[in-house]
C-alpha positions as CSV (number, residue, x, y, z in Angstrom):
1,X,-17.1,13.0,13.7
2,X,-17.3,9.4,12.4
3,X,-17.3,11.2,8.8
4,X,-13.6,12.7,9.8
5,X,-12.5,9.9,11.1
6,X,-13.1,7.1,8.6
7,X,-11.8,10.1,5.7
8,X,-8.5,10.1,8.1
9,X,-7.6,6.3,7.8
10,X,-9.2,5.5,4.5
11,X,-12.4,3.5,5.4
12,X,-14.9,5.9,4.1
13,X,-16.1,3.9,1.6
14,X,-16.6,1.2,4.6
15,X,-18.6,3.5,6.7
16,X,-20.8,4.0,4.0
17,X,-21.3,0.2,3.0
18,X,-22.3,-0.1,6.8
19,X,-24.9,2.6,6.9
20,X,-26.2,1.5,3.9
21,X,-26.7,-1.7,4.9
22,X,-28.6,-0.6,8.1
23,X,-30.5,1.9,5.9
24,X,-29.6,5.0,7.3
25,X,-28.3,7.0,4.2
26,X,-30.8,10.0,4.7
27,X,-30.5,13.0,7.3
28,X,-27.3,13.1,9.2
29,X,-25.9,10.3,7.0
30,X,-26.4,12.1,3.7
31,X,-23.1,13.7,3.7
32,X,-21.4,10.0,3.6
33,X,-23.2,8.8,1.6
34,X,-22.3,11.1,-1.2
35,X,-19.0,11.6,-0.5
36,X,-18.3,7.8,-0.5
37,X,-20.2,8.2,-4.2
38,X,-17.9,11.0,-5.2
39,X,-14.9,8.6,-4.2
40,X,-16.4,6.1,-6.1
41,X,-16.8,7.8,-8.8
42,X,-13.1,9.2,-8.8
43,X,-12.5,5.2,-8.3
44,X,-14.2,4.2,-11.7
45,X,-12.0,7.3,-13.8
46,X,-8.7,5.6,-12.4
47,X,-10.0,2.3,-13.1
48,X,-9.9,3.6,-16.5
49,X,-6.8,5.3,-16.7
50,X,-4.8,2.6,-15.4
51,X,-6.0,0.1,-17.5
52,X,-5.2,2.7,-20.6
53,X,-1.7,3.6,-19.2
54,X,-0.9,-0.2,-18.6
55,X,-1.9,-1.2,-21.9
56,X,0.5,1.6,-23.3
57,X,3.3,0.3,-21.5
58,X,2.7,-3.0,-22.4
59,X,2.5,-1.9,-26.0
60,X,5.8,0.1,-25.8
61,X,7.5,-3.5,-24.6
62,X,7.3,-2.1,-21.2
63,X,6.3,-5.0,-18.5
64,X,4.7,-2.6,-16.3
65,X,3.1,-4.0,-13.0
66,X,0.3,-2.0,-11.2
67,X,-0.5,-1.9,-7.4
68,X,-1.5,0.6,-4.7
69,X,-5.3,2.2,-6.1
70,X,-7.8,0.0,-7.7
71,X,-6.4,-2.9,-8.2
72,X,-5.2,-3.5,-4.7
73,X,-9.0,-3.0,-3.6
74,X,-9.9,-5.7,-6.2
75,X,-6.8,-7.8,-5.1
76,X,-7.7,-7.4,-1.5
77,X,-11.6,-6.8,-1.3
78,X,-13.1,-8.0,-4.8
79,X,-14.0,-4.4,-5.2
80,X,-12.3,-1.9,-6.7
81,X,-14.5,0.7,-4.8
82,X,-13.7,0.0,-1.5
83,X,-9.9,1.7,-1.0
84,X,-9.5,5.8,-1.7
85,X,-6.2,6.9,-3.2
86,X,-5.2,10.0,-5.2
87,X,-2.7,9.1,-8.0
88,X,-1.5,5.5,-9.6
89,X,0.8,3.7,-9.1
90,X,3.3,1.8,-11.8
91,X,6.8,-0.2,-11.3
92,X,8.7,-1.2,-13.6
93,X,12.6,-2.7,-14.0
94,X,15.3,0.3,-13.7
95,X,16.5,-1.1,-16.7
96,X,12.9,0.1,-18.8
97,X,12.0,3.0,-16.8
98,X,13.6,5.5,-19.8
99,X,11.5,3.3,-22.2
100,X,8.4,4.4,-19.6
101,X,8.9,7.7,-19.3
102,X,9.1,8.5,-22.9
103,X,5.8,6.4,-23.2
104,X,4.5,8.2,-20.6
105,X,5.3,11.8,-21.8
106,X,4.1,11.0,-25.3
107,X,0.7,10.4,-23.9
108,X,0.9,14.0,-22.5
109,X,1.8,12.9,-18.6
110,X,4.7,15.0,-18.4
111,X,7.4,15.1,-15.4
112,X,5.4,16.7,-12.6
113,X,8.3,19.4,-11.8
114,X,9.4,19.7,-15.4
115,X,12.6,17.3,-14.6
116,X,14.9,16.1,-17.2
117,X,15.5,12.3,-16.9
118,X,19.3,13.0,-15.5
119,X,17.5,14.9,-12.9
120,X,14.7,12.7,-11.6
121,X,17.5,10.0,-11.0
122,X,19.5,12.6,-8.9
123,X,16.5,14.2,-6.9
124,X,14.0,10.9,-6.6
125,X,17.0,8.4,-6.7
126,X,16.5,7.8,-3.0
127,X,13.1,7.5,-2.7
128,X,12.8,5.2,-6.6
129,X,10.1,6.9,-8.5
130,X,9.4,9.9,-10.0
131,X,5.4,11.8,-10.4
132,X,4.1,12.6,-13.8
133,X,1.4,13.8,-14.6
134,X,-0.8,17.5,-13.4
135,X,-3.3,18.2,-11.2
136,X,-5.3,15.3,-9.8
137,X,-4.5,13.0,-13.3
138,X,-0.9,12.0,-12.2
139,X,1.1,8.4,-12.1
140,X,4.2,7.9,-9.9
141,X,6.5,5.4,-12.1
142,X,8.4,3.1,-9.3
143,X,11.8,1.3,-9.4
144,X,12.0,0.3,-6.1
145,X,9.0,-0.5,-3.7
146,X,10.8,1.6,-1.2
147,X,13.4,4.5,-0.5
148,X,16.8,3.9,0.8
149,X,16.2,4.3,4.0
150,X,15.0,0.7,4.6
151,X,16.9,-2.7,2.9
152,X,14.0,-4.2,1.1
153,X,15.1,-6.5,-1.3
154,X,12.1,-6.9,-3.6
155,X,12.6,-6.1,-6.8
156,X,10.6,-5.2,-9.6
157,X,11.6,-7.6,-11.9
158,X,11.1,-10.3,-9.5
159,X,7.9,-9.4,-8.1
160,X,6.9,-9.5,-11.7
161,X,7.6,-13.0,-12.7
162,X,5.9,-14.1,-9.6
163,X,2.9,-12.1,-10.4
164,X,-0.4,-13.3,-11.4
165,X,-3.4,-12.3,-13.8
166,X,-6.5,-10.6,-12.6
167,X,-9.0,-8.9,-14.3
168,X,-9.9,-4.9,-14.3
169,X,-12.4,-3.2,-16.8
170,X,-11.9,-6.1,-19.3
171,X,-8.1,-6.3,-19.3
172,X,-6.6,-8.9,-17.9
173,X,-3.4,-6.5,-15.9
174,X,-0.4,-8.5,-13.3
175,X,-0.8,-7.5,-10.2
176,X,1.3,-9.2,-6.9
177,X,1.7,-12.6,-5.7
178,X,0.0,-12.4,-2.3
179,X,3.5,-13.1,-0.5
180,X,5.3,-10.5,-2.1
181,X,2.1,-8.2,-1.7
182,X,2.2,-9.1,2.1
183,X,6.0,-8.0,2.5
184,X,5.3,-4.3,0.7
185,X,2.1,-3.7,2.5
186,X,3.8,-5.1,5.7
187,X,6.8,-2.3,5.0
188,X,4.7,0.2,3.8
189,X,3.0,0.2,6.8
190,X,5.1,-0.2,9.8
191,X,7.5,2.5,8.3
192,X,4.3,5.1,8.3
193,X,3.5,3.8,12.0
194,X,0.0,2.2,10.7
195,X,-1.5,5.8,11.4
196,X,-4.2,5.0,8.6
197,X,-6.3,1.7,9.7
198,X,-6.7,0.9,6.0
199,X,-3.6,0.0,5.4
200,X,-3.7,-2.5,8.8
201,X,-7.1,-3.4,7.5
202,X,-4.8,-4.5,4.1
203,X,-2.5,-6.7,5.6
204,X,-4.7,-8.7,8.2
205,X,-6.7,-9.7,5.2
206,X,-4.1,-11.0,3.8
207,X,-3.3,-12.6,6.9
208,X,-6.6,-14.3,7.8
209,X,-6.8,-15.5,3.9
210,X,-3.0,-17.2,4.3
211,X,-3.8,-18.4,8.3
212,X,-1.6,-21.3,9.6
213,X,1.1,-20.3,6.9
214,X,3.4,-18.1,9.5
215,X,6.3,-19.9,9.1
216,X,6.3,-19.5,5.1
217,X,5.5,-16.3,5.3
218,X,8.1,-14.7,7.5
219,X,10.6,-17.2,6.0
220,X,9.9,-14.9,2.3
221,X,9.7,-11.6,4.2
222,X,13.5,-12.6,5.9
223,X,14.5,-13.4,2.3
224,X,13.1,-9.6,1.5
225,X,14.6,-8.4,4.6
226,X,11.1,-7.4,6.4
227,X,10.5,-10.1,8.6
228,X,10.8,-7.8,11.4
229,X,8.1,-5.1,10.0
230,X,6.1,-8.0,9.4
231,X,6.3,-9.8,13.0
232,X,5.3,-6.0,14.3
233,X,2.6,-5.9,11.6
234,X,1.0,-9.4,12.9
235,X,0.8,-7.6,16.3
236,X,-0.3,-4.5,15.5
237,X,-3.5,-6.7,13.7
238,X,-3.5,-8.6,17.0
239,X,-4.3,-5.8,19.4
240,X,-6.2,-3.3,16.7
241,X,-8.6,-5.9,14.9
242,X,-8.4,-8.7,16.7
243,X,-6.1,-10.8,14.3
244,X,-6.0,-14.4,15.9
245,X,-2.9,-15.5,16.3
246,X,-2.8,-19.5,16.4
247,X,0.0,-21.8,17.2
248,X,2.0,-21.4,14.0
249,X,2.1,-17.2,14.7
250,X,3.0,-18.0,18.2
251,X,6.1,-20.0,17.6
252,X,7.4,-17.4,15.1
253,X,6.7,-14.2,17.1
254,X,8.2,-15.9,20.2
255,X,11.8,-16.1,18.5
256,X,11.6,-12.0,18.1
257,X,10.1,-10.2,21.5
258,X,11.6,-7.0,20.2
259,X,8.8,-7.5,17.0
260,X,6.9,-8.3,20.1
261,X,7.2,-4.9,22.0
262,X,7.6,-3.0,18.8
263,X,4.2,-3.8,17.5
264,X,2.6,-3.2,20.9
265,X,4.1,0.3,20.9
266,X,3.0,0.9,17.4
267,X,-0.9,-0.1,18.5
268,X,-0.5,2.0,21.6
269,X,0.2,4.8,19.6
270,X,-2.2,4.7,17.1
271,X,-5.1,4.6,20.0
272,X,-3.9,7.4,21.1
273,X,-3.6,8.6,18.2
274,X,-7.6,8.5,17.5
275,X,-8.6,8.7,20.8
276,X,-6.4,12.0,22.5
277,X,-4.7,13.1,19.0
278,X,-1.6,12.3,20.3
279,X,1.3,13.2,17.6
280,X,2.8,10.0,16.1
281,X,6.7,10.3,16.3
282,X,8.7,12.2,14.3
283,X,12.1,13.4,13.1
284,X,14.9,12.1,15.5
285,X,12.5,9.7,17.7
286,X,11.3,8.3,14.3
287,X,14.5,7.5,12.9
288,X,14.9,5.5,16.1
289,X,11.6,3.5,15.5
290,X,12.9,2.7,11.9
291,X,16.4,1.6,13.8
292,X,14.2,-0.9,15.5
293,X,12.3,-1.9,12.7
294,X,14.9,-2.8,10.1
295,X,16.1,-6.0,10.0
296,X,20.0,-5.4,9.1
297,X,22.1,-2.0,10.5
């Protein structure tokens, strides 16, 4: 059903803006229409958690920058209503992550599995944050925007110096510079095969809202060492939802046709994907798509 669906890739909240808009909310469409005001709500409680758990990281000297949840639906749709996720997301510097966790399990967020500190570095070291938190009311506190699989060279430190201010509930919280943003959603992405639409939907806004700046912006994702997910990203939006790609795009993708055929696999997969449930790759066949993807062996 289109219910199923849109719940699958994240764009429930879309499908209900749509039928509301055409007025069909009643009958068949009732269902949608409250479960897109259940998310909502849901929304409006992490809206107010994150601004309380930033404001005590900020207190404890912590400079604590959020993304993922709310405030990427405000960063990327002026909404903060309009992208579904379960828990919160915080990074912070390695260097202030004890100071964060102590701050964090003072406020009654404790380690999700009970870990000591020595042990989340072993057991989450690879993949650079830790959970905290029970039930549905849990925070994952970052280090790194990705595991150790992939060489992405943003870190938190820099990406918050280059952030900028924006506003939630009343607090005025950092959140990405839309270049850095780009690179991690880019990443985050391709390395999960884009098998949720939202997070394509993600990145070709930010896309059409930087057009004609190609060149720049696969010149920052080389410096991060993603200019390869990202070339595969811009075609992915290409054949999905109909990013244009202009003259600038076209000079850049042509220097990569393994981006190229990369990103034309990926969309071929995800329409099968929705239209014949064909698996996505996995184990062994996977790790060869993230061979491909990576821009250094």
């Amino acid at each position: 059903s289109a219910e199923r669906l849109a719940c699958a890739h994240g764009l429930l909240p879309w499908l209900a803006r749509g039928l509301s808009a055409a007025g069909l909310t009643d009958g068949p469409h009732a269902p949608i229409a409250s479960a897109a005001s259940a998310s909502a709500a849901r929304t409006l409680g992490q809206v107010r958690r994150l601004t309380e758990l930033w404001s005590l990281l900020e207190r404890a000297g912590v400079a604590a920058l959020p993304f993922k949840g709310p405030v990427l639906s405000l960063q990327l749709y002026g909404d903060v209503a309009l992208r579904q996720s379960v828990d919160l997301d915080l990074a912070v510097p390695f260097e202030h992550y004890r100071s964060a966790r102590s701050a964090l399990i003072a406020h009654g967020l404790a380690p999700r599995g009970g870990h000591s500190e020595r042990q989340e570095r072993a057991l989450f070291r690879w993949l650079g944050h830790a959970p905290f938190g029970r039930g549905a009311d849990f925070v994952e506190l970052h280090w790194r925007f990705a595991d150790q699989r992939f060489p992405f060279a943003l870190h938190v430190e820099d990406a918050v110096a280059r952030s900028r201010s924006l506003g939630l509930a009343g607090v005025a919280m950092p959140v990405m510079a839309d270049d850095d943003l780009l690179a991690v959603l880019a990443m985050h992405g391709a390395r999960h095969l884009y098998e949720r639409l939202e997070w394509l939907a993600g990145v070709t806004r930010l896309l059409v809202a930087q057009r004609g700046q190609g060149a720049r912006l696969v010149a920052h994702a080389k410096s991060l060492r993603v200019r390869r997910m990202l070339l595969s990203s811009v075609q992915v939006a290409h054949h999905v939802l109909g990013f244009p790609i202009d003259v600038d795009w076209r000079r850049v993708l042509a220097s990569d046709p393994t981006a190229a055929a990369i990103g034309a696999t990926m969309a071929a997969g995800l329409e099968a994907n929705v239209r014949r449930d064909a698996p996505f790759p996995s184990h062994a066949a996977l790790q060869r798509r993230y061979a491909e993807m990576v821009d250094t062996r």
